[in-house]
N, C-alpha and C positions, 0 to 999 in steps of 0.2 A: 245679340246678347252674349257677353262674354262669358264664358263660363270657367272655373276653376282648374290649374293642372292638375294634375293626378301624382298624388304624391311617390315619392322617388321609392326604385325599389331599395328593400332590403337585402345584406347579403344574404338572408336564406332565400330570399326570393330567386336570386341572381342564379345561384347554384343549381335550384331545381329550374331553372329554365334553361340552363346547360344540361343537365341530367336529360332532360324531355328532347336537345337537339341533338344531346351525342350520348349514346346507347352505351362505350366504353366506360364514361364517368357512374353512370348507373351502375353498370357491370360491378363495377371497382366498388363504390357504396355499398350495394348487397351482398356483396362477400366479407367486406370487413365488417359489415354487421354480421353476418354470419358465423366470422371465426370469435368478435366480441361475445359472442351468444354462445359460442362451443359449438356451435351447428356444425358437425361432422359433415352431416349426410346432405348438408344444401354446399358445402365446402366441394365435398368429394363430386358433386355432380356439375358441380360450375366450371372446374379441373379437366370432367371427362369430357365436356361441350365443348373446350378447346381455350376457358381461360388460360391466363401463362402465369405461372407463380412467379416468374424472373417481370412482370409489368411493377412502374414504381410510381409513388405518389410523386408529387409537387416538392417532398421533403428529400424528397430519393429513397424512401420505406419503399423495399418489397415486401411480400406478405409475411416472410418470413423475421423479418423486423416488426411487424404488427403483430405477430404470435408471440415470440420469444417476451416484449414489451409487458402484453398481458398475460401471457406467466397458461398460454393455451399447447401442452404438450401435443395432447393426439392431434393436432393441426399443423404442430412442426413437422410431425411424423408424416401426415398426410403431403405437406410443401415438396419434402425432400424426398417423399417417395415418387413426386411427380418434375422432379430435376430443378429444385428450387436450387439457386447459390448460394451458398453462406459467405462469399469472401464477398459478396457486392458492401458496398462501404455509403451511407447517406451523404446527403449535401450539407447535413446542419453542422455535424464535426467529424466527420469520417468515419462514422462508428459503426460496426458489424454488426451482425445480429445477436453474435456472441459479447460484443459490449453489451449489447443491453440486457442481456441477459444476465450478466456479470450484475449489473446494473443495479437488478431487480431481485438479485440470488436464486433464478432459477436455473438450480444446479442438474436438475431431473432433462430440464430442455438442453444443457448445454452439451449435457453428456451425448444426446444424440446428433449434434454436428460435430463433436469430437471425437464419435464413433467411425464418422462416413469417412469417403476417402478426403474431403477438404482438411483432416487435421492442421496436417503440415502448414497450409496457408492462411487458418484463421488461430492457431493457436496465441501467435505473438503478432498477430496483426495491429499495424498501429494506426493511431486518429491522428489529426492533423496536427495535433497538440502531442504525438508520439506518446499514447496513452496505449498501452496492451491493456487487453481484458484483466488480466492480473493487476495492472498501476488500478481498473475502475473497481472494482473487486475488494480490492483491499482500502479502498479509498472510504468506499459503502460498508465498511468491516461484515461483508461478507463471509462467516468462517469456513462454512464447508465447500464455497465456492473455491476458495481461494485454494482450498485442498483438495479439490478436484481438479484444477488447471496444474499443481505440481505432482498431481497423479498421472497427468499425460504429458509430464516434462515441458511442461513452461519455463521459460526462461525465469529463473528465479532476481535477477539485479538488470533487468532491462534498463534502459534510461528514456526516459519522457526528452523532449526537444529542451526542456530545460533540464534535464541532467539531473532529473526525481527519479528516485525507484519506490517501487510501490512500498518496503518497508518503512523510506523516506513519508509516506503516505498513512500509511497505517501509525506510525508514531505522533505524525501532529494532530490527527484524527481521534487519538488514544484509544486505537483498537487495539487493545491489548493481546487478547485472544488472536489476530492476525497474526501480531507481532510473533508470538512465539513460534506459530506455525510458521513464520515465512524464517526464521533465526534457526526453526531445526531443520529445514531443508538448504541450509546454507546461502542463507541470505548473509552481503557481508555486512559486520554488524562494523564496519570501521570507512564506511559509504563517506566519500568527498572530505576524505583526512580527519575522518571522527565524530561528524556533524551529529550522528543518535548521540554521543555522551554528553554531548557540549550543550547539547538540544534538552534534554533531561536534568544537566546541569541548571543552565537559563530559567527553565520552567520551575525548579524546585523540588523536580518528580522522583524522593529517592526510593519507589520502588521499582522505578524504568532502570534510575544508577544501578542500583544490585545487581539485576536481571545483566543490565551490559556488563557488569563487572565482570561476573561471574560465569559469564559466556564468555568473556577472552578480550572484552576491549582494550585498545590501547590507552591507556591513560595520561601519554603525552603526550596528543598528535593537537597542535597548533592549528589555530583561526587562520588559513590562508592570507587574508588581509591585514589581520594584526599580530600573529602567533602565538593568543591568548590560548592557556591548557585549560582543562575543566578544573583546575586546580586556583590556575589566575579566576577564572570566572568564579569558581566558589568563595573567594578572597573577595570579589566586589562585591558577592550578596550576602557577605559573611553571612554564609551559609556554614558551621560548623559540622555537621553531620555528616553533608556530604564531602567535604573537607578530608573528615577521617577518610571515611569509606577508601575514598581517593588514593590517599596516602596507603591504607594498609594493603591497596591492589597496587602499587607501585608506584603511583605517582612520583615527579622527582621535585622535591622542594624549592631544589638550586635552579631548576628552568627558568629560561629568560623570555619573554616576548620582544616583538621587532624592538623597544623605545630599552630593550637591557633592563626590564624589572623583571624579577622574581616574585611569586605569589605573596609572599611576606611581603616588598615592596609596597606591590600593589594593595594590600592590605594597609599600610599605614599610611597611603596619601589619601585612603579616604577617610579616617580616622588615627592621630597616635593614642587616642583616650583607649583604656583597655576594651578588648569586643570577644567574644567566645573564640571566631576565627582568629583575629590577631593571636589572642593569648596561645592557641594551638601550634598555628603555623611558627611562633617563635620557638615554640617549645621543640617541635620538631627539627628545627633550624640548628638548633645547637645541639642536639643527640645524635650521632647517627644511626644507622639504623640497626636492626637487633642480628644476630647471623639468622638466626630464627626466620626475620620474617625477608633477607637474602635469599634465603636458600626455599621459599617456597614462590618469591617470582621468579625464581632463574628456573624451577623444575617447571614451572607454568607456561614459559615462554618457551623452553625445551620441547616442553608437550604442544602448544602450538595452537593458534586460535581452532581452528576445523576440530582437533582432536580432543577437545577439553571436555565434551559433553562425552567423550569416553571413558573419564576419571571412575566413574562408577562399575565399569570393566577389567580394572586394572586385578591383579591379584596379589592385591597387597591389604592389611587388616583397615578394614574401616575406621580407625581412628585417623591412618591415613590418609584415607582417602577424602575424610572429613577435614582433616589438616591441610589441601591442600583445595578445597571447596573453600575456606575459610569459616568454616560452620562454629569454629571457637571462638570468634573473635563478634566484640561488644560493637559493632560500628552499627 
């Protein structure tokens, strides 16, 4: 009499019959239930039996990658009191514990492997993809994160394998709040010949324009591939507004990109029917410029991108120092 197979196992099936032939997979399961649960005190005594905080999953997690993840402090503390590493890096994208921390904004854990002696070698540690805790931090607009990693001198303009810096990150992310913290700890705000203004430009964003303005941006620095300025780019989306802005921080009218147009140019192949832009950029075109507004980019560029956010230091009467903020002016 024939009788029926026995249907196939499951993978939960699978595993506990691993667990039941091999006592380290067990092992490994009830601890990371244990630190999932905060259990200290089954944590701490798994440790003293002779687990190894340095043992690592199928992913490459050691346990200190499984704490940092779920956001479990006193079990970081217990890892690295018992010689956990922080610089061990996973198989899924090279990422430290302090990535995932960064991750996850648990800034309370990060600061205790940034206390230990591994500083130095997980501060700007990078994933495969050349990602520092800082590029994921800022990416996740983590903000106190992000000011905790330039409180232990992270490199503030790392570059990702594609040549990203985490403010590059924070800006298409529109982590605003990042942005500023990473632009006052001297982030440079003129990253791959300009790309935040041009980037703010594109988007339409003119409260990101002001912010770079007004922090020191260049105003002429060209599309590497085409040599479009934020000024030609506001000419294609006749954008008037930021147009001004542009102009009253210096932009230069007469600027040519690689094809020999000028943002006027460029303005009337896509339209000669009159357009706000058009009408502006003509008008600007034939005036030149006031001494007035000469002599406060020339003191602006004198003063110097790094030192501009020192105008408010200066000892001279606040009208000046408004005058040279541009705090008078309609744009």
């Amino acid at each position: 009499m024939w009788m029926n197979p026995p249907p196939p196992l499951t993978k939960c099936d699978r595993r506990m019959l691993n667990c039941r032939r091999n006592p380290e997979i067990q092992d490994e399961l009830q601890i990371q239930a244990a630190v999932a649960a905060g259990d200290v005190y089954t944590v701490r005594r798994m440790l003293e039996q002779g687990y190894s905080p340095t043992n690592r999953d199928t992913n490459g997690w050691t346990l200190l990658h499984f704490s940092a993840a779920k956001g479990k402090e006193r079990c970081v503390r217990v890892f690295l009191e018992h010689g956990a590493d922080p610089t061990v890096k996973d198989f899924i994208g090279g990422f430290t514990a302090l990535h995932y921390a960064a991750m996850h904004g648990r800034a309370r854990i990060a600061r205790l492997m940034l206390e230990s002696e591994f500083r130095g070698d997980i501060i700007n540690a990078k994933s495969n993809d050349g990602w520092t805790p800082l590029h994921v931090a800022a990416h996740y607009g983590r903000d106190s994160f992000v000011r905790l990693l330039l409180e232990f001198r992270a490199q503030v303009d790392p570059l990702s394998d594609k040549g990203t810096t985490p403010l590059q990150l924070a800006i298409i992310r529109e982590r605003s709040s990042c942005v500023r913290i990473l632009l006052d700890h001297g982030a440079n705000i003129d990253i791959q010949n300009g790309f935040l203004l041009r980037y703010a430009v594109i988007k339409g964003n003119h409260a990101y324009c002001r912010m770079f303005l007004q922090r020191g941006a260049d105003t002429n620095l060209g599309r590497l591939e085409d040599g479009q300025t934020p000024l030609h780019l506001s000419a294609l989306r006749d954008d008037v507004a930021c147009a001004c802005m542009l102009h009253a921080y210096g932009a230069d009218a007469a600027a040519r990109n690689y094809e020999g147009q000028t943002p006027l140019a460029v303005s009337v192949s896509m339209s000669a029917a009159g357009r706000p832009c058009l009408d502006f950029l003509q008008e600007v075109t034939r005036q030149p410029r006031t001494l007035q507004d000469m002599c406060r980019i020339k003191v602006r560029q004198c003063i110097g991108l790094q030192r501009l956010k020192l105008i408010e230091e200066l000892p001279v009467a606040k009208v000046m120092k408004d005058y040279l903020k541009h705090k008078f002016d309609n744009v």
